[in-house]
N, C-alpha and C positions, 0 to 999 in steps of 0.2 A: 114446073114439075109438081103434079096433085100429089098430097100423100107419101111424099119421100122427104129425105132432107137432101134440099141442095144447097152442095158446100161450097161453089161457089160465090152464091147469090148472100150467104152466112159470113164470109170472107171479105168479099167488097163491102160490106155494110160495116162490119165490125172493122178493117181496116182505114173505112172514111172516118170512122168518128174517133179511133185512136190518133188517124193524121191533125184529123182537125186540133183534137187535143192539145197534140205536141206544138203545133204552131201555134197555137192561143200560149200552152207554158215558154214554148221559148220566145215568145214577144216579149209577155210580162216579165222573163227574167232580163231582157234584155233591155224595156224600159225602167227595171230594177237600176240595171247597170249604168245606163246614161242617165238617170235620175241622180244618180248616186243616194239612194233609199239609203242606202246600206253602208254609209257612210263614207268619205274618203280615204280610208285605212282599210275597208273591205275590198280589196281588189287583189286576192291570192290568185294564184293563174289557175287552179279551178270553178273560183265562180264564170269566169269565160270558159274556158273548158266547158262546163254543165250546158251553157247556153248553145256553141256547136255543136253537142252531144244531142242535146233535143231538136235543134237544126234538120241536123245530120238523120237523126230519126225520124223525123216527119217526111222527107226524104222516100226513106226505106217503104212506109206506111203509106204511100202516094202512090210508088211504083206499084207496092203489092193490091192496092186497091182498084189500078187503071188493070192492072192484068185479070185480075179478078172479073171485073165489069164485062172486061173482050171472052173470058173464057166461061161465061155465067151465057147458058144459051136462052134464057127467057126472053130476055129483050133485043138478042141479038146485035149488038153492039161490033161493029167493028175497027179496023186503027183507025181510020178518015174520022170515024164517029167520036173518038177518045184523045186526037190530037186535032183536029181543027175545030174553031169555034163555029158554032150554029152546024154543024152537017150533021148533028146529029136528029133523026125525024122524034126521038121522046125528050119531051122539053128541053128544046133547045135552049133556050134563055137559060133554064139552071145550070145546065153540061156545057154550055162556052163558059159562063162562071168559073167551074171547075176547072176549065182548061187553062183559060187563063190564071186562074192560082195557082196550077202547077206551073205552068211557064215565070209565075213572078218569086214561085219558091223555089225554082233553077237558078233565077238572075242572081236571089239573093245569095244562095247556099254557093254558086261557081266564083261570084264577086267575092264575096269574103274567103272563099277559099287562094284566092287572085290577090288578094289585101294586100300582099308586099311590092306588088307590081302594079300597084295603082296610085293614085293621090290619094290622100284624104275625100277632099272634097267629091269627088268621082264615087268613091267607096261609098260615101255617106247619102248620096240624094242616090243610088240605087239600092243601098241601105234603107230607104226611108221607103222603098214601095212593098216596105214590111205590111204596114196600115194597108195600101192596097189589099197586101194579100189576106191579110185576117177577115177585109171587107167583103173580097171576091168569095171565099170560101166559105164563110159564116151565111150569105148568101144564099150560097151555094146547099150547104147542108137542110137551110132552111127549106130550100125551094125544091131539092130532088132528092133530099132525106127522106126516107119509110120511116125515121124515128121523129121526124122533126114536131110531129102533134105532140109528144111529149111532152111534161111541162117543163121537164129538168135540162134538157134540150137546148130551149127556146133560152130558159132564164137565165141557164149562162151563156149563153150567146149574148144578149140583152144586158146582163151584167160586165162581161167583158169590154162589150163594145163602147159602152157610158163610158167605161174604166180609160179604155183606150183612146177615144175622143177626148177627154178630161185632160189626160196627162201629154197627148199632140198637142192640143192647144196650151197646156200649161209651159210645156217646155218650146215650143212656137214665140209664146208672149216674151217667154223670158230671153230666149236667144233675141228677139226684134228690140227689146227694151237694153239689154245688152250694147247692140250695136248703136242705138240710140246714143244713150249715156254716156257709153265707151268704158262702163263699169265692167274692171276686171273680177271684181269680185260676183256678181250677175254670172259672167263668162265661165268664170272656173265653177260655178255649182253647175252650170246646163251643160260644159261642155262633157261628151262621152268620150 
């Protein structure tokens, strides 16, 4: 659309970078949480709370952005093109990215919503394709983003992702040296 504004094409963009957001915050707060950054006396039932809140909102800001992209007529995009990976003909590689992060922020957001009807353990390693998804969609932004030349963009993605690597492998090392040791004290700082 030359010379107009289209409020779709204004809508998908600004709801991808809102989504991306919320999932970068509710990571961090959620490696907040199993860090225990925040001490072991910080766990009132709204710092979880906050964490599904942002969950739950990226969520909202995922759907709004796949709808946005189907009903934005420039590139023509349709379902086949916004739910399966590669069918779509404009960079593929970045929009399977995308599909698969939303597919990995479904698994996570319907598991935890499922939490009481599951193990632990089951919760936890589908829990853990959080880092996937931060990876797929960071990715993603970079590679099919109109904003990603940015510099402010890039540097938090870039920032995030060191952040996020750092604290997998930190809390990685520690749970392996944990089971090593058999140190309870190890266990109880890493366990979430």
């Amino acid at each position: 659309m030359v010379g107009a504004l289209n409020v779709s094409w204004l809508v998908a963009r600004s709801s991808g970078v809102v989504a991306w957001a919320l999932i970068v915050a509710s990571a961090a707060w959620g490696l907040l949480l199993a860090t225990r950054v925040l001490g072991r006396k910080a766990s009132p039932a709204w710092l979880l709370s906050l964490h599904r809140f942002l969950g739950a909102l990226a969520v909202v800001f995922t759907v709004v952005h796949v709808v946005a992209i189907v009903a934005d007529e420039y590139l023509d995009f349709g379902l086949t093109d916004v739910l399966v990976p590669f069918a779509s003909s404009w960079e593929p590689f970045a929009v399977a990215l995308g599909i698969v992060g939303m597919y990995l922020l479904a698994a996570v957001q319907i598991t935890s919503l499922l939490r009481t009807h599951m193990s632990q353990t089951a919760w936890r390693r589908v829990h853990l394709l959080s880092y996937a998804l931060f990876a797929t969609t960071t990715v993603h932004a970079l590679m099919a983003g109109t904003d990603a030349n940015a510099l402010l963009p890039t540097g938090v993605a870039v920032i995030f992702g060191a952040a996020a690597v750092f604290t997998g492998a930190t809390m990685w090392w520690a749970r392996t040296e944990a089971t090593r040791t058999g140190s309870s004290v190890v266990k109880a700082r890493v366990n979430a």
